[in-house]
N, C-alpha and C positions, 0 to 999 in steps of 0.2 A: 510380587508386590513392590511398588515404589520406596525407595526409602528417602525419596525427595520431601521436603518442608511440606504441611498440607494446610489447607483451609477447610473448617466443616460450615456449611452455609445450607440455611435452609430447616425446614419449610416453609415457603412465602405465599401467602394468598392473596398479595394487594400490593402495588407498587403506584404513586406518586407522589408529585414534585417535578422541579425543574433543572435543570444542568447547564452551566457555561461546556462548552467543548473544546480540550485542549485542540492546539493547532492542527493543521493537516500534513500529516508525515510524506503525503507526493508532495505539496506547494512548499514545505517546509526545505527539505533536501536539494529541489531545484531552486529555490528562491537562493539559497544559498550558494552553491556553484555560481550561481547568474550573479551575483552579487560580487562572488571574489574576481571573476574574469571584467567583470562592468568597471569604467573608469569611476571615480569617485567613490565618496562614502555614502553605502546605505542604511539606513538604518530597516530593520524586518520587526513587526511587531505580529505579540502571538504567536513569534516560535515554539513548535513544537519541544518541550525539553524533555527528550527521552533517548535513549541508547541509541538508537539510528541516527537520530540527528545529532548527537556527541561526537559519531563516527566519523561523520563529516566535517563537523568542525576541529576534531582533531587533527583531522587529514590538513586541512586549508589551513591550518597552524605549521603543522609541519615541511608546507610549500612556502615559508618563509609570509602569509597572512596577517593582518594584526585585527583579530574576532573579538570582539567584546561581547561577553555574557554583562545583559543587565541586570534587573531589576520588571519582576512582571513581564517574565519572557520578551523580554527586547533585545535585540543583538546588532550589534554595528560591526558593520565592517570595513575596509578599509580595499577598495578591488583595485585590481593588478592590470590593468588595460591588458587583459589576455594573455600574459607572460607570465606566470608563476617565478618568485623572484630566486626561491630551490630548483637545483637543475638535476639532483640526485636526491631518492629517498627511497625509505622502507616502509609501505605506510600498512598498517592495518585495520582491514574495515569490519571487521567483525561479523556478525551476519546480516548485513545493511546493505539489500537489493539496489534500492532506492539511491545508495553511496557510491556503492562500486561502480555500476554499470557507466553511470553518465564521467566519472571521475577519470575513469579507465581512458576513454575514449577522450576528456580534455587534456589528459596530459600526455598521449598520445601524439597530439598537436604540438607541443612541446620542444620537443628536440632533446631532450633530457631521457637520464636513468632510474625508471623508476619499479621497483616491486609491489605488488598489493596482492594481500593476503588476507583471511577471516579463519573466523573458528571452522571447526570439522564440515558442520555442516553447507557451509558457502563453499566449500571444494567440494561440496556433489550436486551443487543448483550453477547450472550452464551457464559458458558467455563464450560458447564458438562463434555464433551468428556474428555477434559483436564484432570479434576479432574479423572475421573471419570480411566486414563490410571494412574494416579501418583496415585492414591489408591491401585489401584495391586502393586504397590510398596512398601505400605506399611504406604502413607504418610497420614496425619490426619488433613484434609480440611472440614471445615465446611461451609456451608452457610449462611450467617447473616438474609437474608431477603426470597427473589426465590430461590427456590430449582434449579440450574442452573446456576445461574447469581450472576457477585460481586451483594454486597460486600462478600468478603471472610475471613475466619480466618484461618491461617497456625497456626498450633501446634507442637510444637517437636514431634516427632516419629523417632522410628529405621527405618531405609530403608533396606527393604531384596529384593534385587534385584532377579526375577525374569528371567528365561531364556526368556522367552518371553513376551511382552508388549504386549497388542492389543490397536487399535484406530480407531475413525472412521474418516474417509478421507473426507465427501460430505459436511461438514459444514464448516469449513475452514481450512486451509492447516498451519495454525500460532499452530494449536494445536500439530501437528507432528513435526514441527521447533521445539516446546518448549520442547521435548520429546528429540528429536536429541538435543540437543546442552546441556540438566542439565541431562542425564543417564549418559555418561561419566563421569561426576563427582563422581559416587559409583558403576560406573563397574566393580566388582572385577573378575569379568568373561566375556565372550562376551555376548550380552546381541540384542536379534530379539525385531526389532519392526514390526507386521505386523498391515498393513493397513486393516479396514474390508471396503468393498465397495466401491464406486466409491474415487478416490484422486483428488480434485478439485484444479485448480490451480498449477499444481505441477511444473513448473519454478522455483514459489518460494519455492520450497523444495531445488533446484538444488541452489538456490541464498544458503540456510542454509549450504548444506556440500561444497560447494567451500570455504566458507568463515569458517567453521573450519577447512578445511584443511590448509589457510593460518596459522591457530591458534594449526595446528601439529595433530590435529584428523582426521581420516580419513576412514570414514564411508563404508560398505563395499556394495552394495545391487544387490544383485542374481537374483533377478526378480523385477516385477512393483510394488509388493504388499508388499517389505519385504528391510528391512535397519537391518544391522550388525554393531551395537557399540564394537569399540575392547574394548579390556581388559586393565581394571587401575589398574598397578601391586602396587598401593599405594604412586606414586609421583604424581609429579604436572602434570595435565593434558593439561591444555593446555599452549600453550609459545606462547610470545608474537612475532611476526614478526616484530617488528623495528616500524614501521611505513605499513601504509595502504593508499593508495591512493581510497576516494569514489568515483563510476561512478557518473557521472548524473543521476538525476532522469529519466527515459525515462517514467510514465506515465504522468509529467507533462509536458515530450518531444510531447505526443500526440496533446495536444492545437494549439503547435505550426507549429505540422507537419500538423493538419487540417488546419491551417489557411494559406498555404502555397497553399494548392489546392484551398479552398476557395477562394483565395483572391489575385491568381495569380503568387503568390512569386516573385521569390527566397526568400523562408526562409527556413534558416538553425539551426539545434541545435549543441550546441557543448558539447559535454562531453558523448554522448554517440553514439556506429554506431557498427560495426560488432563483433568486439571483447566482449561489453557486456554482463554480465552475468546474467542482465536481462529478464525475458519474455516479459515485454509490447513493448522491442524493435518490438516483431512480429505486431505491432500496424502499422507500416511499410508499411508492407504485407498486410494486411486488409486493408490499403487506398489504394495501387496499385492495388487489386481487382477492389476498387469505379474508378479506372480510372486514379489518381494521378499521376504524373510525378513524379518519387522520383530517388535520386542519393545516394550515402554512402560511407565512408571509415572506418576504423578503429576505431576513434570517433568521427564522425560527420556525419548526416544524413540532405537531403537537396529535398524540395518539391518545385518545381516551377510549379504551375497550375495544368491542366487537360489536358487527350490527347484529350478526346470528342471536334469536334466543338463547338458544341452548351453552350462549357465550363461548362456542369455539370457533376458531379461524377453519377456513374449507382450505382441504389439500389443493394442490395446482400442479401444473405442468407450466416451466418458465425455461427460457433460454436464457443461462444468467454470463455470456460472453461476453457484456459489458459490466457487469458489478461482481469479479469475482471474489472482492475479500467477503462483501456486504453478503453473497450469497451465504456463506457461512451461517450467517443467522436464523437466515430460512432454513435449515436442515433443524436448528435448534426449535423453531417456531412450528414446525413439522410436526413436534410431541405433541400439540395441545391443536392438532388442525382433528378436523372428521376426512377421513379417507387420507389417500396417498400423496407425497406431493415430490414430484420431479423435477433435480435440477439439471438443464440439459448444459453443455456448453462449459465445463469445468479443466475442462485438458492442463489447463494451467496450476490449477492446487495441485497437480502431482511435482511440480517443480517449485515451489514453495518453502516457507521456513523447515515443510517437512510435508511428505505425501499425504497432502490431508484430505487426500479422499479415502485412503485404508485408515489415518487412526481417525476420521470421523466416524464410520463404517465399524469401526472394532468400538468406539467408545461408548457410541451410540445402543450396541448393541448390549454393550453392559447393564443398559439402566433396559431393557429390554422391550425396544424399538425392533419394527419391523424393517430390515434394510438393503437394499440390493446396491452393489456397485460394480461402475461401468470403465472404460479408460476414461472417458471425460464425461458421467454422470454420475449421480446419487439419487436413490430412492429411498424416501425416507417415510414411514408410516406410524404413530403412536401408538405401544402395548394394548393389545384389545380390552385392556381392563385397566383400574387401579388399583385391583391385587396384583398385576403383571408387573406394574411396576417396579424397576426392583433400585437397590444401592448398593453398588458394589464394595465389598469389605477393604475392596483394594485402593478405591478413590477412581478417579478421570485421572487419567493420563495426559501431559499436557506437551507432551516431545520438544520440548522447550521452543515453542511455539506461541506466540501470546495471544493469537485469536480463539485458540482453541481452549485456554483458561477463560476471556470474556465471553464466547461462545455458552461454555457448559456452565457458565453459574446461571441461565435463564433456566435450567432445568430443576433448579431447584424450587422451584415453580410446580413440581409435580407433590406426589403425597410423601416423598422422603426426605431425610435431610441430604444432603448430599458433600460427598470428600473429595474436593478439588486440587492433586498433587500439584508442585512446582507452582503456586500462585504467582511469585513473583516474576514470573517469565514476562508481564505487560509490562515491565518496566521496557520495554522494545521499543512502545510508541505509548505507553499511558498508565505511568507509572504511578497514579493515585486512583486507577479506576474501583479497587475495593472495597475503597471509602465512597466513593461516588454512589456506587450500585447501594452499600447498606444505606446509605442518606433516603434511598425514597424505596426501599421492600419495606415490608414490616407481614 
């Protein structure tokens, strides 16, 4: 039994209303790096303010940065034309993918001494690949403990850029982001990155060169497998855009777009809808498969119930390789579908805040779901009854993980109450979501 903090939440039978959606934790992290390397001052509106993103601007404080936290999530910054003005540090990123990876690899660039480190579990979620693309380059990365895994030591090295980069693609797609966004910084020629094997997630590739093209790079790429860094004829590489307006988060849009079918709606998100440049916006589309009523505009997307009579979403078979966090939700959406619903395409939750295809698979089965798991799938099917139902004396498990806390409060949705251990683990990426979610259940 957990002897973590708990929430008891639940039973809900009706959820609407509408939600601003805090910032987006990919545009948010990247906006940010692009911002301290960009000459001038940016200002970023609609940052994301939660743990990941702290991690990062603590870092870019500690590279000698001058960050301004505003007022209405606004942050200015002050960028370094590419040179981080610290030439030595100890930085720690805490459990913040989205931090480390691309961090790693700009100051890499550098010339400088640098360490980065995180809590337990970021020394068991990988960054060989990483290393392993910046060493053809020349740069001089050791491992402190796992051959693999922070903690790391960066050491000065000369960078001799290479006409081509290799990387591997099927582990996460933050390794190719971190490639794209710190080569331009010693491109003194055009400079191939190819992909080898499968590219997982590649949305969020498309999120990385949108958002250096706002920051004046402009990535070139000829086929699926291959990105063209132009040439730094030796000035500044990237320039600041003024200002940046953040989307919303659209996968923490998914909660609330489930809870919308689930729970009958009208619930609407606002901050994010067609124009996003997001992938989990397709999280959408995967509910209107399950059945969902869904409406949209430009930024804002709106679920009012199910077309089914009988008011439940149909199980599915989806390939969810482009929207892995959003798929999460479907597994929770799964409880209240008829029949089975498979998510194909998951390889990446095992490397994650925590293998969250065993504790969705173990959590799930607590409230006592039908469920098979695969290396990179999930089958998920709802207790053949509403006496099946069950609530575990012990709570959800939430492996300090925060999707898997906004995840399982949809299940309260079912005929129980339900005890949600570690609630405050969302303070990761959305650290008011519990007030949010009670604003529109009842």
């Amino acid at each position: 039994m957990s002897s973590l903090p708990f929430t008891e939440i639940g039973p809900f039978i009706q959820a609407q209303g509408s939600i601003v959606l805090p910032g987006s934790k990919s545009i948010s992290n990247r906006a940010l790096l692009l911002a301290a390397l960009s000459s001038g001052q940016t200002t970023l509106k609609n940052l994301l303010d939660a743990d990941d993103t702290q991690v990062m601007r603590n870092a870019l404080r500690q590279l000698g940065l001058v960050v301004q936290d505003q007022e209405n999530h606004i942050c200015v910054i002050d960028g370094c034309s590419g040179k981080f003005p610290i030439r030595e540090a100890d930085l720690f990123m805490g459990n913040a993918g989205t931090a480390i990876r691309p961090l790693t690899a700009a100051l890499a660039m550098q010339g400088g001494s640098y360490r980065l480190s995180g809590v337990a579990r970021m020394h068991e979620r990988p960054i060989q690949d990483l290393v392993d693309g910046l060493r053809q380059v020349g740069a001089d990365i050791t491992y402190e403990l796992e051959e693999g895994y922070p903690p790391i030591q960066i050491s000065a090295a000369a960078i001799h850029i290479q006409d081509v980069v290799k990387v591997r693609g099927n582990v996460s797609s933050q390794f190719l982001t971190a490639l794209l966004m710190s080569l331009p910084l010693v491109a003194k020629n055009p400079v191939r990155i190819e992909v080898i094997g499968e590219l997982i997630s590649r949305p969020y590739i498309e999120i990385t060169l949108k958002l250096m093209a706002r920051f004046g790079v402009r990535v070139q790429c000829p086929d699926a497998q291959s990105f063209v860094i132009p040439a730094n004829a030796g000035g500044v590489v990237y320039k600041t855009p003024g200002q940046l307006l953040v989307e919303g988060d659209a996968s923490s849009a998914s909660y609330f777009l489930a809870l919308g079918a689930i729970g009958g709606g009208p619930v609407r998100v606002l901050g994010v809808g067609s124009d996003s440049i997001q992938g989990d916006v397709a999280f959408a589309d995967a509910l209107a498969l399950m059945g969902a009523k869904i409406t949209s505009g430009e930024d804002w997307i709106e679920v009012s119930g199910v077309k089914n009579p009988n008011g439940k979403l149909n199980g599915i078979t989806i390939d969810c390789t482009e929207i892995p966090d959003a798929a999460m939700t479907l597994a929770i959406a799964a409880l209240f579908a008829d029949g089975p619903t498979r998510l194909n395409g998951i390889a990446s939750w095992r490397v994650k805040e925590t293998d969250r295809i065993a504790a969705m698979a173990k959590e799930l089965k607590k409230l006592g779901a039908i469920v098979e798991e695969g290396v990179d799938y999930i089958v998920v099917e709802a207790p053949p009854s509403l006496a099946d139902w069950r609530s575990p004396a012990e709570g959800i498990d939430t492996y300090d993980d925060h999707r898997m806390a906004m995840c399982f409060s949809l299940a309260a949705f079912g005929p129980n109450a339900l005890k949600i251990n570690d609630p405050n683990c969302v303070a990761k990426t959305f650290p008011t979501y519990f007030s949010e979610f009670e604003a529109i259940v009842s």
